[in-house]
C-alpha positions in Angstrom: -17.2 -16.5 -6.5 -19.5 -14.1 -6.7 -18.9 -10.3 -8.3 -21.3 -7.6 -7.5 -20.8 -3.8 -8.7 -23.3 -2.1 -6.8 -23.2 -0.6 -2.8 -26.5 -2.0 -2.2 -25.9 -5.5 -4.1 -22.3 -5.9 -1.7 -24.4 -5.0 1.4 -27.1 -7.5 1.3 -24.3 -10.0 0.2 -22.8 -9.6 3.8 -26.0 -9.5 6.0 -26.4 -13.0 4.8 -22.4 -14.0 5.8 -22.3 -16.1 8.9 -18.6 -16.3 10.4 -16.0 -13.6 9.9 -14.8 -11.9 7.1 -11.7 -11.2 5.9 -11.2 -7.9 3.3 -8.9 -7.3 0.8 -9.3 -3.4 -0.8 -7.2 -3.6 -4.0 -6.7 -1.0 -7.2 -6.6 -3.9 -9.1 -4.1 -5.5 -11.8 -3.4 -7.7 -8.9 0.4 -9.3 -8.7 1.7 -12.0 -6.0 1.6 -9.2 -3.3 -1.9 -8.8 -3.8 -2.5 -12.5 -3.6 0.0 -13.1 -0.4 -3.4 -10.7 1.4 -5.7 -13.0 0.0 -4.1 -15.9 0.9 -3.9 -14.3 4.4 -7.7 -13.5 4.6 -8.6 -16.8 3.4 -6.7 -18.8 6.2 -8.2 -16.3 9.2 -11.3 -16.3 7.9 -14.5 -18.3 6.7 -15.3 -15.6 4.2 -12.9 -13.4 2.0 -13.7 -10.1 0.0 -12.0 -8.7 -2.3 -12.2 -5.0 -4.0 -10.9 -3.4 -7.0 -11.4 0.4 -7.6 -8.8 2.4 -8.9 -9.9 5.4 -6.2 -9.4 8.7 -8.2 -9.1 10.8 -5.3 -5.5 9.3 -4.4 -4.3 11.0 -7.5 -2.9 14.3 -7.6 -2.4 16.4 -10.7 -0.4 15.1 -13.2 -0.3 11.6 -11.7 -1.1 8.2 -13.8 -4.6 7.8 -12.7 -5.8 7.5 -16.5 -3.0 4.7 -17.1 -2.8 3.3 -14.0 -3.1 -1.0 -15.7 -6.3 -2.4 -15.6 -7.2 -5.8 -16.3 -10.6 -6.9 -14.5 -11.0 -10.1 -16.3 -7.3 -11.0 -15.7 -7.9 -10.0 -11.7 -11.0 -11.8 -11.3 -9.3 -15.0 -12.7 -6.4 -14.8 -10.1 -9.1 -14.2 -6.9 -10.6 -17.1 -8.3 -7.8 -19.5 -8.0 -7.4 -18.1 -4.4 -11.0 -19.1 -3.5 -12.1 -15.7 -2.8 -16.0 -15.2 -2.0 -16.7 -12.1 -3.1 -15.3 -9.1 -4.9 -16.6 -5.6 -5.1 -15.9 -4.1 -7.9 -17.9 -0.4 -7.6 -17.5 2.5 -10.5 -16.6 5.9 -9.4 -20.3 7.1 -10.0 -21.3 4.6 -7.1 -18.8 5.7 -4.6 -18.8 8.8 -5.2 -22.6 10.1 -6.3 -23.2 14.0 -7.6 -23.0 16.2 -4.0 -20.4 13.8 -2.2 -18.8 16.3 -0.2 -17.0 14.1 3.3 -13.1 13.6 4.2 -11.8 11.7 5.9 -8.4 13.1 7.2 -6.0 11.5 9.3 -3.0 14.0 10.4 0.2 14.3 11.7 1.4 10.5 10.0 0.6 11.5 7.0 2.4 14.8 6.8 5.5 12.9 6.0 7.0 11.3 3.4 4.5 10.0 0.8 2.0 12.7 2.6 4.7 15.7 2.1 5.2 14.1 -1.7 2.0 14.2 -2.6 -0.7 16.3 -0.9 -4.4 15.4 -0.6 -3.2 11.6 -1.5 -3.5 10.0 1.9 -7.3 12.0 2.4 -8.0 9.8 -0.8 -6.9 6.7 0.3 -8.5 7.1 4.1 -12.1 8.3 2.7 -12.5 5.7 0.4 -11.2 2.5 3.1 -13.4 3.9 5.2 -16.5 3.7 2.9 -15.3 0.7 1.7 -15.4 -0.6 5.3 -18.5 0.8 6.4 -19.8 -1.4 3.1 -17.9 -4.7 3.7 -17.8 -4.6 7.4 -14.9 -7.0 7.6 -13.9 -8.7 10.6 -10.7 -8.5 9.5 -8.6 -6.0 6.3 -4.9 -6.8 4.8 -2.9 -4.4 3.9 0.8 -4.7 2.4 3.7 -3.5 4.0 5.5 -2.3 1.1 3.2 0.7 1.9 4.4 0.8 5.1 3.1 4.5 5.6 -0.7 3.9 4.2 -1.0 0.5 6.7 0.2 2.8 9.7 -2.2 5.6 8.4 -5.3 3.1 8.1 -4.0 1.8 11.7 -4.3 5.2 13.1 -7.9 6.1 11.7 -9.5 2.7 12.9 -8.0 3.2 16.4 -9.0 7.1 16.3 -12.8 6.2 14.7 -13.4 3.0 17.5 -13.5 0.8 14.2 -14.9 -2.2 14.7 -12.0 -4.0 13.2 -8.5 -5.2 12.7 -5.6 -4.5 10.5 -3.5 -7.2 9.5 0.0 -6.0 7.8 1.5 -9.1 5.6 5.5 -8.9 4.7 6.0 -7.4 1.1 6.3 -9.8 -1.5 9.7 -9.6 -3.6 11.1 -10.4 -7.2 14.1 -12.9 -6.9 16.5 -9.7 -7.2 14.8 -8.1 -4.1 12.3 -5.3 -6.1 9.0 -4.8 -4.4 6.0 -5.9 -6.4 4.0 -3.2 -7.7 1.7 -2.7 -10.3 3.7 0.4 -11.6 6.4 -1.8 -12.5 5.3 -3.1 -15.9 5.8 1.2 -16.5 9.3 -0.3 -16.6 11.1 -0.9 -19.8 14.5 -3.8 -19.6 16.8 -1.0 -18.6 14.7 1.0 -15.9 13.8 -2.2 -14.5 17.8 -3.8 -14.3 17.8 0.0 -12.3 15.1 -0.8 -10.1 17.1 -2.9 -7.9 18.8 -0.1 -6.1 16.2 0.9 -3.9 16.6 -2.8 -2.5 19.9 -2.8 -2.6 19.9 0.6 -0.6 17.3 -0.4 2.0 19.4 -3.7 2.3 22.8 -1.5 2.9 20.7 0.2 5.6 20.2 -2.9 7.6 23.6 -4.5 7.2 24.7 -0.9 8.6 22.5 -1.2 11.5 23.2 -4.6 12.3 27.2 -3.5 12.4 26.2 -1.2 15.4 25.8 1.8 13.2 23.1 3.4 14.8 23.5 6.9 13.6 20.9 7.7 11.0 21.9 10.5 9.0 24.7 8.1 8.2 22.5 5.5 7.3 20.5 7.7 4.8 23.7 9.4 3.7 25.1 6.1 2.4 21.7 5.0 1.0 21.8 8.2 -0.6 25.1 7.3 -2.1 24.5 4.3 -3.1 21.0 5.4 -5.3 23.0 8.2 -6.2 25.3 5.8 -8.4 22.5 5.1 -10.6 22.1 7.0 -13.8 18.6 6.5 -13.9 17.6 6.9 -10.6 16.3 10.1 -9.3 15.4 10.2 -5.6 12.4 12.0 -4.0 13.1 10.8 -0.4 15.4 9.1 1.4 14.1 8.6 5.5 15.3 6.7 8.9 12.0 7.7 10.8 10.8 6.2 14.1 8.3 2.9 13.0 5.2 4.1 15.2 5.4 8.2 14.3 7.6 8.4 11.2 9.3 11.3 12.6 12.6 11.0 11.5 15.5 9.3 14.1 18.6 11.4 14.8 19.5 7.5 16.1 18.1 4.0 15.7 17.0 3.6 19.5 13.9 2.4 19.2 12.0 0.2 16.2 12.7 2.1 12.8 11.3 2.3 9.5 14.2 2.9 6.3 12.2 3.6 3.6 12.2 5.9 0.1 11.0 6.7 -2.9 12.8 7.1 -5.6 11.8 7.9 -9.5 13.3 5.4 -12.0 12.8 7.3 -15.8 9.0 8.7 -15.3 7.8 6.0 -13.0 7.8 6.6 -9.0 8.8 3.5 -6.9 8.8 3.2 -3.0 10.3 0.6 -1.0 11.0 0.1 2.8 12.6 -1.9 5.7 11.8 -2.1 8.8 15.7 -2.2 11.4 14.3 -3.7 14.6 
């Protein structure tokens, strides 16, 4: 496996890769969701990369971009094991030299949820995957779909830009109680993370609703609503039955639909979803 920290290093790397190759952008302090895209990439493809940059422009104010976990020598180990190629592993200097001064915005989808939440956040995320493709030039990229919203957004901006590859969206990876992995959940102390089950428990009381016939979705987010609102410790920031494809939000499941939420368990942010076919 080789490791290279440089835009220019990375580049010449891939001028030499026959074959395709498969990409895997990451913020590091990787988990088993993380690995469950590597694993992907590395059985569609005779080359995987891997990144790790925690992208500052992501972060608003007052977010946890200073204590977001890091471990690169912990990260590297576990791309190892999965016979990764390469990973990328760029400083902020690199990506984003003195006089940087291009966006890359996407509208409309991400005006929503997450988008509404936090302003400026999905700008970050679509400027730095597309620099990151335009360096890596992957036949193929895996994205997660516990963030459902950012895979549909980097969708949109490869089908709006013509480019020149595709988006592969692998099924969130869960604990054995149903929480999403995430690397904000070692935020959570014993308590907070006993709590952290609701939002599972709410998305699942979605579906079972919806498989009943109930196709009304301000019920559906009214009793998810309910259900969170039983929680001491959880505080909710959204709550949303919005049409899969758009994320406008459904007045009735008639069409694929995405539940999803996020929801603030003590000081740390969690976001979850569901898709009800």
């Amino acid at each position: 496996m080789e490791v290279t920290i440089t835009i220019a290093e990375m580049k010449a790397l891939r001028r030499e890769i026959p074959g395709s190759v498969g990409f895997v952008p990451t913020m590091g302090y990787l988990h088993q969701g993380h690995l469950a895209l590597v694993k992907q990439a590395r059985a569609d493809n005779s080359t995987v990369v891997a990144s790790i940059f925690v992208n500052p422009t992501q972060f608003g104010p007052g977010e946890d971009f200073d204590t977001y976990p890091r471990d690169t020598e912990r990260d590297l180990a576990l791309l190892e094991k999965e016979n990764a190629d390469i990973v990328f592993i760029p400083s902020n200097e690199e990506m984003y030299p003195e006089g940087f001064s291009s966006l890359v915005e996407v509208e409309k989808v991400t005006e929503r949820l997450e988008g509404s939440h936090r302003p400026g956040h999905f700008r970050g995320v679509t400027t730095v995957v597309a620099k990151l493709f335009n360096i890596v030039e992957p036949t193929r990229s895996y994205f997660g779909q516990k963030d459902a919203q950012q895979a549909t957004v980097i969708k949109k901006m490869v089908t709006d830009l013509n480019m020149n590859l595709e988006i592969t969206v692998v099924p969130t990876v869960r604990e054995s109680d149903g929480l999403a992995m995430s690397s904000r959940n070692i935020y959570l102390n014993p308590e907070e993370r006993q709590a952290a089950t609701v939002l599972f428990k709410a998305l699942s009381l979605a579906r079972q609703l919806q498989e009943r016939g109930k196709i009304d979705a301000e019920y559906l987010r009214q009793k998810m609503t309910s259900l969170i609102g039983k929680e001491p410790l959880a505080k909710i920031d959204y709550v949303s039955i919005a049409d899969a494809q758009t994320l406008e939000e459904l007045t009735e499941i008639d069409r694929p639909a995405l539940a999803s939420l996020a929801v603030r368990i003590g000081k740390t942010r969690l976001i979850d979803n569901m898709v009800l076919e």
